[in-house]
PyMOL Python script that loads the backbone (N, CA, C, O; Angstrom):
from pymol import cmd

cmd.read_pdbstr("""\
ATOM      1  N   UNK A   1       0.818  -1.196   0.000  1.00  0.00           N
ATOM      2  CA  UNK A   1       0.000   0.000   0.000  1.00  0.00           C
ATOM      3  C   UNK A   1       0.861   1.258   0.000  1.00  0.00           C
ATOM      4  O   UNK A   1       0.227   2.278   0.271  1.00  0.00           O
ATOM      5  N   UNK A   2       2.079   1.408  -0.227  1.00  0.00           N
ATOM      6  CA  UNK A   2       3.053   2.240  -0.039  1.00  0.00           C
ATOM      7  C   UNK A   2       3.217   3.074  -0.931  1.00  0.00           C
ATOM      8  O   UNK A   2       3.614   4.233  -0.816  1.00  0.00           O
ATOM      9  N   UNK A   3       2.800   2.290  -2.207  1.00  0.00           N
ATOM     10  CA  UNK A   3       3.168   3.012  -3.571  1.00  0.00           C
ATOM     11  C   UNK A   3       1.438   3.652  -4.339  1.00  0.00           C
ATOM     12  O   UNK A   3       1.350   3.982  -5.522  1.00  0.00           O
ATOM     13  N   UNK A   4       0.504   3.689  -3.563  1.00  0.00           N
ATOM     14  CA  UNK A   4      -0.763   4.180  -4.036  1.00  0.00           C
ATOM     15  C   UNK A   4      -1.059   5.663  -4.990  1.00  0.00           C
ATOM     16  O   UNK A   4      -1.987   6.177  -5.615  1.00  0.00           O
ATOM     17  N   UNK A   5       0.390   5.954  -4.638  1.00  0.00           N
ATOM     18  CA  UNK A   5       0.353   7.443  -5.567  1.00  0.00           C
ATOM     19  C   UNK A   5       0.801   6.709  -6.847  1.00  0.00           C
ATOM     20  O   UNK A   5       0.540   7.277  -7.908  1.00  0.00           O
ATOM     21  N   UNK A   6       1.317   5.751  -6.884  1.00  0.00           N
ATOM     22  CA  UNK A   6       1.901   5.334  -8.435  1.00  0.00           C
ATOM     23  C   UNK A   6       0.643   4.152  -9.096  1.00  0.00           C
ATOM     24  O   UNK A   6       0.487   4.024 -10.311  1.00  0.00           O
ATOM     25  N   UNK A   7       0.089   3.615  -8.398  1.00  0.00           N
ATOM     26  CA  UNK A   7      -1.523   3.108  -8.885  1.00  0.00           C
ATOM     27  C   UNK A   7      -2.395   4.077  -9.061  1.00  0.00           C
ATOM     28  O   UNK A   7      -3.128   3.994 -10.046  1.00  0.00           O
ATOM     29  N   UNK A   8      -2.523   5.210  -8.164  1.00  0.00           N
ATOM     30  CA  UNK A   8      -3.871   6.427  -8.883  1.00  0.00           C
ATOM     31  C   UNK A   8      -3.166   6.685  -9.925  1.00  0.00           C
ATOM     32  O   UNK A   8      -3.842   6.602 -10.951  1.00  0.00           O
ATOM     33  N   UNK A   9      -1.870   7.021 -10.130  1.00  0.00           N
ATOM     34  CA  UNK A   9      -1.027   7.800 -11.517  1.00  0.00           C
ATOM     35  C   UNK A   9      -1.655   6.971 -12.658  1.00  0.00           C
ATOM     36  O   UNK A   9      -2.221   7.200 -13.727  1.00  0.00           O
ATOM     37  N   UNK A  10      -1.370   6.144 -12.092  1.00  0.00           N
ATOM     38  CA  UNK A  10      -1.984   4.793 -13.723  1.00  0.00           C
ATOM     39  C   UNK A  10      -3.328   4.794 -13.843  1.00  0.00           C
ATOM     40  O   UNK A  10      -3.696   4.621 -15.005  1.00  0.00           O
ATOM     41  N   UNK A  11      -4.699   5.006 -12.579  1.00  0.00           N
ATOM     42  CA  UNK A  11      -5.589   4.711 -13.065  1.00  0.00           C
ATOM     43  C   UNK A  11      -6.033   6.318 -13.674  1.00  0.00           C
ATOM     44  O   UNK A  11      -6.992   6.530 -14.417  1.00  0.00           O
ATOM     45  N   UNK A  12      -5.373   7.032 -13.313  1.00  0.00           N
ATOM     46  CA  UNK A  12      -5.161   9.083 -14.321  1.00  0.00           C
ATOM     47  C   UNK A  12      -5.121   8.256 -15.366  1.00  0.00           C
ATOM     48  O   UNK A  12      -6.173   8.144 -15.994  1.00  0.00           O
ATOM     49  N   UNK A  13      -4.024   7.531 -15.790  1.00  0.00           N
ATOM     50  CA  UNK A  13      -3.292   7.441 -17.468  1.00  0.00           C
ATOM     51  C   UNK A  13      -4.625   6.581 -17.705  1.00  0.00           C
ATOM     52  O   UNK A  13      -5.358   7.093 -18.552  1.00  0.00           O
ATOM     53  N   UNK A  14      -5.006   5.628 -17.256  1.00  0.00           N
ATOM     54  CA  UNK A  14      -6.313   5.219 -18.115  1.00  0.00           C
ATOM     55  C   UNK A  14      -7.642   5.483 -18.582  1.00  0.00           C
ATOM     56  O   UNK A  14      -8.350   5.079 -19.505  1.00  0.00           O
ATOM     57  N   UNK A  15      -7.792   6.672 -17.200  1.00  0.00           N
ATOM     58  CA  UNK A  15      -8.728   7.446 -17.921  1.00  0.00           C
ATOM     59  C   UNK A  15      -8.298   8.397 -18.568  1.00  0.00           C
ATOM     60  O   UNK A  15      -9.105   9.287 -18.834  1.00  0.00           O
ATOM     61  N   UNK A  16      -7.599   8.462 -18.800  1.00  0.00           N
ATOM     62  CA  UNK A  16      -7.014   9.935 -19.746  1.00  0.00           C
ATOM     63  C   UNK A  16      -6.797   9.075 -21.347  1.00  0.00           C
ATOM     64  O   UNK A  16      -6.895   9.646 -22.433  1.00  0.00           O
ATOM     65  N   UNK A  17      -6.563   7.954 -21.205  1.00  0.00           N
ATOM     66  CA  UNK A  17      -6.903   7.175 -22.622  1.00  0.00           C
ATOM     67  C   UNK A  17      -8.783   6.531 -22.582  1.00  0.00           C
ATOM     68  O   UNK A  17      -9.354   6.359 -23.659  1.00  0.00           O
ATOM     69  N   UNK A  18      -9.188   6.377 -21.851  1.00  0.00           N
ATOM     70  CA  UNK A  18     -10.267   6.203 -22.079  1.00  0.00           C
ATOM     71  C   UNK A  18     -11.250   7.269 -23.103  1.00  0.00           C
ATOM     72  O   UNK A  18     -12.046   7.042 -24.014  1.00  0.00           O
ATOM     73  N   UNK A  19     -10.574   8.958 -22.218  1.00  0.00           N
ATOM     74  CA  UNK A  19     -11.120  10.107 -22.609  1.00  0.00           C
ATOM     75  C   UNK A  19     -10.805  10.044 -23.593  1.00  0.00           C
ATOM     76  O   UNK A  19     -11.724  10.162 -24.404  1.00  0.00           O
ATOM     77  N   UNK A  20      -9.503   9.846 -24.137  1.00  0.00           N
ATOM     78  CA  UNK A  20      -9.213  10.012 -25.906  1.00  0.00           C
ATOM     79  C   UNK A  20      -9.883   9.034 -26.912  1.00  0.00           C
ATOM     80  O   UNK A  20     -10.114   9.281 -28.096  1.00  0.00           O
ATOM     81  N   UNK A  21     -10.128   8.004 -26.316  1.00  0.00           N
ATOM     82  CA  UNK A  21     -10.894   7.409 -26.934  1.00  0.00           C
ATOM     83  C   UNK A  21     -12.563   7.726 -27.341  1.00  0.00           C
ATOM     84  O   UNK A  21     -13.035   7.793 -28.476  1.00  0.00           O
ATOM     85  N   UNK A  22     -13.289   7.898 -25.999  1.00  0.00           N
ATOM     86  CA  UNK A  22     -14.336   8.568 -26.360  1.00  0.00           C
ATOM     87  C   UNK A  22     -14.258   9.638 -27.225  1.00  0.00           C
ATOM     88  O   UNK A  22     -15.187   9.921 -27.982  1.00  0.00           O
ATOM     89  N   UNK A  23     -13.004  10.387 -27.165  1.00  0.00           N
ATOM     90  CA  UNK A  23     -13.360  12.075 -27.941  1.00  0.00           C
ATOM     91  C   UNK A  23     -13.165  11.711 -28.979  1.00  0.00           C
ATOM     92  O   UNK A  23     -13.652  12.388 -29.885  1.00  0.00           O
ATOM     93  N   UNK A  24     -12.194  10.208 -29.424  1.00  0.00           N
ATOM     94  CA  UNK A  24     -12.080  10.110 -30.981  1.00  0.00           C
ATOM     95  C   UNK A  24     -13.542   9.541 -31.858  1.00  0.00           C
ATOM     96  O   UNK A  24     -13.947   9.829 -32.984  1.00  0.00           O
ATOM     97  N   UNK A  25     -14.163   8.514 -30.677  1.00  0.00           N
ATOM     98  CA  UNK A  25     -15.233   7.990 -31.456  1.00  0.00           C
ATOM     99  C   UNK A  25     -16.784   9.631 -31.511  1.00  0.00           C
ATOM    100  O   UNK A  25     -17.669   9.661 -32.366  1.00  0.00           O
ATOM    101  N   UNK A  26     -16.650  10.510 -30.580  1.00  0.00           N
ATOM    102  CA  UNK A  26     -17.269  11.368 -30.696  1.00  0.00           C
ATOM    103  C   UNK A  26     -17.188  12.363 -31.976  1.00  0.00           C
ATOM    104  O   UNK A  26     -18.136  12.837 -32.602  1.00  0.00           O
ATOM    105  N   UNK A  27     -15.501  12.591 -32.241  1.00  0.00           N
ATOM    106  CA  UNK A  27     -15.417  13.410 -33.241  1.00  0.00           C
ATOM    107  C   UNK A  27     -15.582  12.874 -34.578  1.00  0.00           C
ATOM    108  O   UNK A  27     -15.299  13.462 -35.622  1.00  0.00           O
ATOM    109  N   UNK A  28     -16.083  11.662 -34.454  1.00  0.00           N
ATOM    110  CA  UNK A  28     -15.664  11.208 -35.806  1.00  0.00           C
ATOM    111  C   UNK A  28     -17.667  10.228 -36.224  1.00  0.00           C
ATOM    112  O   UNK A  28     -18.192   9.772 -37.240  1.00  0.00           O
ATOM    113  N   UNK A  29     -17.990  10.334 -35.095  1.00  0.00           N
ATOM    114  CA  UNK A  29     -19.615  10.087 -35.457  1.00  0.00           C
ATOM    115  C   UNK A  29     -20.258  11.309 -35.518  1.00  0.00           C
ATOM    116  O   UNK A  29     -19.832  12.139 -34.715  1.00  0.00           O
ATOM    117  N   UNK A  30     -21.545  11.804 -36.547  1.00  0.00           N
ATOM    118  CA  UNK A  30     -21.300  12.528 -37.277  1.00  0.00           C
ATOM    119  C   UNK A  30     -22.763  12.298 -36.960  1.00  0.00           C
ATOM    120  O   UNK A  30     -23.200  13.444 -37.066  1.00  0.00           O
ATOM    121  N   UNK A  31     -23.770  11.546 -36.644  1.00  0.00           N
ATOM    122  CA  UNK A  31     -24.914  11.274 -36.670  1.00  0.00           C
ATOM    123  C   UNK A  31     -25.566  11.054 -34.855  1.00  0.00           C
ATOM    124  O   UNK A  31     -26.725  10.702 -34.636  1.00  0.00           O
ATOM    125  N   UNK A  32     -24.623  11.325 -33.823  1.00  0.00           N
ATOM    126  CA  UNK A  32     -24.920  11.146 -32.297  1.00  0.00           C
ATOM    127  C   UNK A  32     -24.219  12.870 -32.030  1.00  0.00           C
ATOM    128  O   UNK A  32     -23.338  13.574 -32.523  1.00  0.00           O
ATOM    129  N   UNK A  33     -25.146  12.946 -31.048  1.00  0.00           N
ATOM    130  CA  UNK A  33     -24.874  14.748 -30.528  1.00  0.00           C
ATOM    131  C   UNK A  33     -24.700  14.328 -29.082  1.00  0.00           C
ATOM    132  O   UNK A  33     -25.623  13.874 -28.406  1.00  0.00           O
ATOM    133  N   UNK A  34     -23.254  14.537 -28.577  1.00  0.00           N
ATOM    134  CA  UNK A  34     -22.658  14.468 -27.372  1.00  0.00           C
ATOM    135  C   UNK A  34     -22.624  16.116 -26.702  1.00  0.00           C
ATOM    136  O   UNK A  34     -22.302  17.170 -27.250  1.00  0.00           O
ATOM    137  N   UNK A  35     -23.071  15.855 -25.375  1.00  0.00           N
ATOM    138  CA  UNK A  35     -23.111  17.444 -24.637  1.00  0.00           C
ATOM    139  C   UNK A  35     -21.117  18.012 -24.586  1.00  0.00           C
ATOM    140  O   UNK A  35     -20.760  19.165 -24.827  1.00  0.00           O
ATOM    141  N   UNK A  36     -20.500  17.276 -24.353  1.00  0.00           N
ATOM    142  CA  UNK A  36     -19.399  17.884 -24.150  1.00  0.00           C
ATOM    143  C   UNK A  36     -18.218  17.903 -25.606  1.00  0.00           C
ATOM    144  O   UNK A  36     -17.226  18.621 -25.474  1.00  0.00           O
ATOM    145  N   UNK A  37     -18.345  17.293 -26.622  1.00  0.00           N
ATOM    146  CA  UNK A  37     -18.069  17.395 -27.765  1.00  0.00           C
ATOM    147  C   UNK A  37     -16.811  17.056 -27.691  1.00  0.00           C
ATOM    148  O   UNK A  37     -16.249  17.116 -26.598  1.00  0.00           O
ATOM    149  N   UNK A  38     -16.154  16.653 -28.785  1.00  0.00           N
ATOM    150  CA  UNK A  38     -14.840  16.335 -28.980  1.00  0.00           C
ATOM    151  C   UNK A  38     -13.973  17.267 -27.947  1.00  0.00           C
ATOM    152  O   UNK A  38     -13.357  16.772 -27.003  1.00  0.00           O
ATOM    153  N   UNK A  39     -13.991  18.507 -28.196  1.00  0.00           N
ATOM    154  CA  UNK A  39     -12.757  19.086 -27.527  1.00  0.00           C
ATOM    155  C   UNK A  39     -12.858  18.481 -26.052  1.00  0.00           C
ATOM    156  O   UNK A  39     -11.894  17.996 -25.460  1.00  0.00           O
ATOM    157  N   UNK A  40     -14.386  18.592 -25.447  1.00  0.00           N
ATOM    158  CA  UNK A  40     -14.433  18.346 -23.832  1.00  0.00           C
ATOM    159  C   UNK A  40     -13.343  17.087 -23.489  1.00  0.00           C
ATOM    160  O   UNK A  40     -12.357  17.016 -22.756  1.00  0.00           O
ATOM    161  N   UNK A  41     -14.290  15.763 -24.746  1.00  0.00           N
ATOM    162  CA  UNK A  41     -13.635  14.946 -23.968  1.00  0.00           C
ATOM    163  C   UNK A  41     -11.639  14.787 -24.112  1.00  0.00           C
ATOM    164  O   UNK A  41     -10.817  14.475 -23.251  1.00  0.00           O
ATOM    165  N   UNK A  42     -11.521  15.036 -25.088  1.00  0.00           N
ATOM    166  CA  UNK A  42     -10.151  15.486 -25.075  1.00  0.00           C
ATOM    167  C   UNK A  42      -9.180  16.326 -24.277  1.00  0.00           C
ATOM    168  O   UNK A  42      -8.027  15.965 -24.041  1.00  0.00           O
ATOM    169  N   UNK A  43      -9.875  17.822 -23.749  1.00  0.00           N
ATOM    170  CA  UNK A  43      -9.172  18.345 -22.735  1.00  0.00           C
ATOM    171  C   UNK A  43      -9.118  17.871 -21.351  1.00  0.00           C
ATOM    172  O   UNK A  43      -8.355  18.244 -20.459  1.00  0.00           O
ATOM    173  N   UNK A  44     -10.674  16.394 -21.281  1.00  0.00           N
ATOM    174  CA  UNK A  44     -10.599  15.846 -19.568  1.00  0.00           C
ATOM    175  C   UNK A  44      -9.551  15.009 -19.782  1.00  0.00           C
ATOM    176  O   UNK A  44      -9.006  14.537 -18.785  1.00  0.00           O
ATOM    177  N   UNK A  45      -9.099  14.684 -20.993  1.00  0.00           N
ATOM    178  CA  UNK A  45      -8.400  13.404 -20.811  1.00  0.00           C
ATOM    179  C   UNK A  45      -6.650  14.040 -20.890  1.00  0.00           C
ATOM    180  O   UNK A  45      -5.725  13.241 -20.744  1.00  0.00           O
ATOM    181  N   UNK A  46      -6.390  15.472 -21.121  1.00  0.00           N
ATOM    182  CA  UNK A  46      -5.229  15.984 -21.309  1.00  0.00           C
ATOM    183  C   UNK A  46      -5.004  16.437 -19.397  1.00  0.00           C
ATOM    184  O   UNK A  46      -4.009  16.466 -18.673  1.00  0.00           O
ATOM    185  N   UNK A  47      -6.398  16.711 -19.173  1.00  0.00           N
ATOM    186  CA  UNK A  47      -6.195  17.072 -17.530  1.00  0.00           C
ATOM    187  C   UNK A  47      -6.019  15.869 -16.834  1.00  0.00           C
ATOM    188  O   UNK A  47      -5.385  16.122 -15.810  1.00  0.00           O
ATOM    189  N   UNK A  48      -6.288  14.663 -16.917  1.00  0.00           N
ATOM    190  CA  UNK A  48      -6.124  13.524 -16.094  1.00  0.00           C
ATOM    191  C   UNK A  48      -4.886  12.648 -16.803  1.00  0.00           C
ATOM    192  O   UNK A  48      -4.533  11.529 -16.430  1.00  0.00           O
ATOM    193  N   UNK A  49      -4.362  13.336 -17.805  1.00  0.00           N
ATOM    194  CA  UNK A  49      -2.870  12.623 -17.815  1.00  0.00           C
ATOM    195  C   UNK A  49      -1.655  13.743 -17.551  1.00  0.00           C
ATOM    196  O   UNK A  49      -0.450  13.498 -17.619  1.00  0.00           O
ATOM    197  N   UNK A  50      -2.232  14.957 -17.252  1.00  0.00           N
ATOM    198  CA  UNK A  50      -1.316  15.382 -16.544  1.00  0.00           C
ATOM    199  C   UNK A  50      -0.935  15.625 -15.206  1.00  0.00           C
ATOM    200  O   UNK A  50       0.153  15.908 -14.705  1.00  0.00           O
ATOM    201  N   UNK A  51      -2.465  15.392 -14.567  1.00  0.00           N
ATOM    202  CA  UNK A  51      -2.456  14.706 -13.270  1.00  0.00           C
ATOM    203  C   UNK A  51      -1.208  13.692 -13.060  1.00  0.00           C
ATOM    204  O   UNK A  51      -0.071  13.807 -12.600  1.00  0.00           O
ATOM    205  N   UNK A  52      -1.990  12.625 -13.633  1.00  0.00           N
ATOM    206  CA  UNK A  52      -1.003  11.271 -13.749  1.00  0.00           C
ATOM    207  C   UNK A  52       0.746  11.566 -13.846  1.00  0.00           C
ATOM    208  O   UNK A  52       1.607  11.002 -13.171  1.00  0.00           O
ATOM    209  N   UNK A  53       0.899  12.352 -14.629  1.00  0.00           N
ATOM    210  CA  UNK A  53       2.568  13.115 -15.061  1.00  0.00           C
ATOM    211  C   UNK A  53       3.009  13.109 -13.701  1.00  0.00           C
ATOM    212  O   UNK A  53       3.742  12.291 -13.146  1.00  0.00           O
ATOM    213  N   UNK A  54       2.259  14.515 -13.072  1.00  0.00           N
ATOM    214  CA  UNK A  54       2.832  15.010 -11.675  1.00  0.00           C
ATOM    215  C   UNK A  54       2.802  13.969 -10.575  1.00  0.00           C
ATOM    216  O   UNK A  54       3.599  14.002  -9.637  1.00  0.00           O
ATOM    217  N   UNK A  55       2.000  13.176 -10.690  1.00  0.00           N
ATOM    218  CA  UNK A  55       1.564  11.925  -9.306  1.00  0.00           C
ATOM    219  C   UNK A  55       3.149  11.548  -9.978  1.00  0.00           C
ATOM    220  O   UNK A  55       4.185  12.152  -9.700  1.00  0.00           O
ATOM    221  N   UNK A  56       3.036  10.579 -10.770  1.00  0.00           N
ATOM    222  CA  UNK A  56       4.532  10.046 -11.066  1.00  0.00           C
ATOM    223  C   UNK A  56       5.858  10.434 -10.886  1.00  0.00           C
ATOM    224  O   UNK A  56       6.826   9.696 -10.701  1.00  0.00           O
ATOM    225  N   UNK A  57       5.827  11.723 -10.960  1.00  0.00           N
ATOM    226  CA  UNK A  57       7.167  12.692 -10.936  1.00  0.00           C
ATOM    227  C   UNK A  57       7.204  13.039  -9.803  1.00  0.00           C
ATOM    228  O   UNK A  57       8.268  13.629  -9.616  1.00  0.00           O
ATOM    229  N   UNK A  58       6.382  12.977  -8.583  1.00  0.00           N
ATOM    230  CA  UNK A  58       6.265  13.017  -7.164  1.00  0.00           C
ATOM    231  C   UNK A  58       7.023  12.019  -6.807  1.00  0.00           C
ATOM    232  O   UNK A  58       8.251  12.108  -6.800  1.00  0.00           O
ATOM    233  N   UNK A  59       6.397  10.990  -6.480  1.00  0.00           N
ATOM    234  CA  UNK A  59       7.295   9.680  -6.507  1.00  0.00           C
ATOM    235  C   UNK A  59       8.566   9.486  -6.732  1.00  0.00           C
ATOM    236  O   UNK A  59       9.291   8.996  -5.866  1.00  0.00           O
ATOM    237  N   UNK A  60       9.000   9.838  -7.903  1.00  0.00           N
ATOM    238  CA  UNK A  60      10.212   9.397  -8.464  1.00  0.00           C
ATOM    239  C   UNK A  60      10.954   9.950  -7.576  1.00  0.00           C
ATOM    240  O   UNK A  60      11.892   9.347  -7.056  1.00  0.00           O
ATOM    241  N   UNK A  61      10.429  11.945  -7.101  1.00  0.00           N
ATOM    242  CA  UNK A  61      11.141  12.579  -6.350  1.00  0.00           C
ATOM    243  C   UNK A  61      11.828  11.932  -5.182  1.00  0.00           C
ATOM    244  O   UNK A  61      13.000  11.751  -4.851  1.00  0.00           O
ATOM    245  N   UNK A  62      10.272  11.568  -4.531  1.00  0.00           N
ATOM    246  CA  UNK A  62      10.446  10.985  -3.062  1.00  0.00           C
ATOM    247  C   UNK A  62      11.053   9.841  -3.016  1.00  0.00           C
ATOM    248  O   UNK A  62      11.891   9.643  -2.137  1.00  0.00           O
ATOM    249  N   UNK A  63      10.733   8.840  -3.986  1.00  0.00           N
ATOM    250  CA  UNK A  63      11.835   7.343  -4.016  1.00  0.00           C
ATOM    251  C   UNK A  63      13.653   7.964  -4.038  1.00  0.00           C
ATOM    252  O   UNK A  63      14.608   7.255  -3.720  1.00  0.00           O
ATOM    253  N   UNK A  64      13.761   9.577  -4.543  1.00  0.00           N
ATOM    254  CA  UNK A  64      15.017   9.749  -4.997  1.00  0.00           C
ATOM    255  C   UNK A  64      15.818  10.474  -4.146  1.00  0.00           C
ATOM    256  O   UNK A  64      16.990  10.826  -4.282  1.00  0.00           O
ATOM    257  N   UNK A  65      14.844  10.696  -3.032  1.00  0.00           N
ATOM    258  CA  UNK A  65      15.266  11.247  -1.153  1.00  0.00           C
ATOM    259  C   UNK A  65      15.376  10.114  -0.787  1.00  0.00           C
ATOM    260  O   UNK A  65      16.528  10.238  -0.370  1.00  0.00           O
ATOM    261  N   UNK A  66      15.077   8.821  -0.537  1.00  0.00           N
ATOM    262  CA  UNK A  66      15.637   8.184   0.303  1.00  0.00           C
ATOM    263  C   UNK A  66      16.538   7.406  -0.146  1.00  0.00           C
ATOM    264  O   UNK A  66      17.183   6.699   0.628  1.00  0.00           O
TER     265      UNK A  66
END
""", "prot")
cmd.dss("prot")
cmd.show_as("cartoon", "prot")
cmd.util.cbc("prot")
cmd.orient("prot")
């Protein structure tokens, strides 16, 4: 349970590919009207992998103090 900042980091990176995924199948169906539209889901998924970035780069810090 020590390393839980480096498991949320990953479950950031998967929703942050999940999001790209939705925003790709959003931008590219042409016949379904989504409330948050391509860009939305694309910028949640640029905010939850850069979450993920910093969780990781925390870590590395703190593994690199002791």
């Amino acid at each position: 349970m020590d390393q839980w900042t480096i498991w949320l980091g990953r479950l950031g990176a998967l929703g942050a590919l999940v999001c790209g995924i939705i925003g790709l199948i959003v931008g590219f169906s042409d016949d379904l009207t989504w409330k948050l539209g391509a860009e939305g889901w694309f910028a949640g998924g640029a905010v939850a992998a850069l979450l993920s970035i910093v969780m990781y780069m925390e870590d590395a810090a703190a593994s690199r103090k002791q």
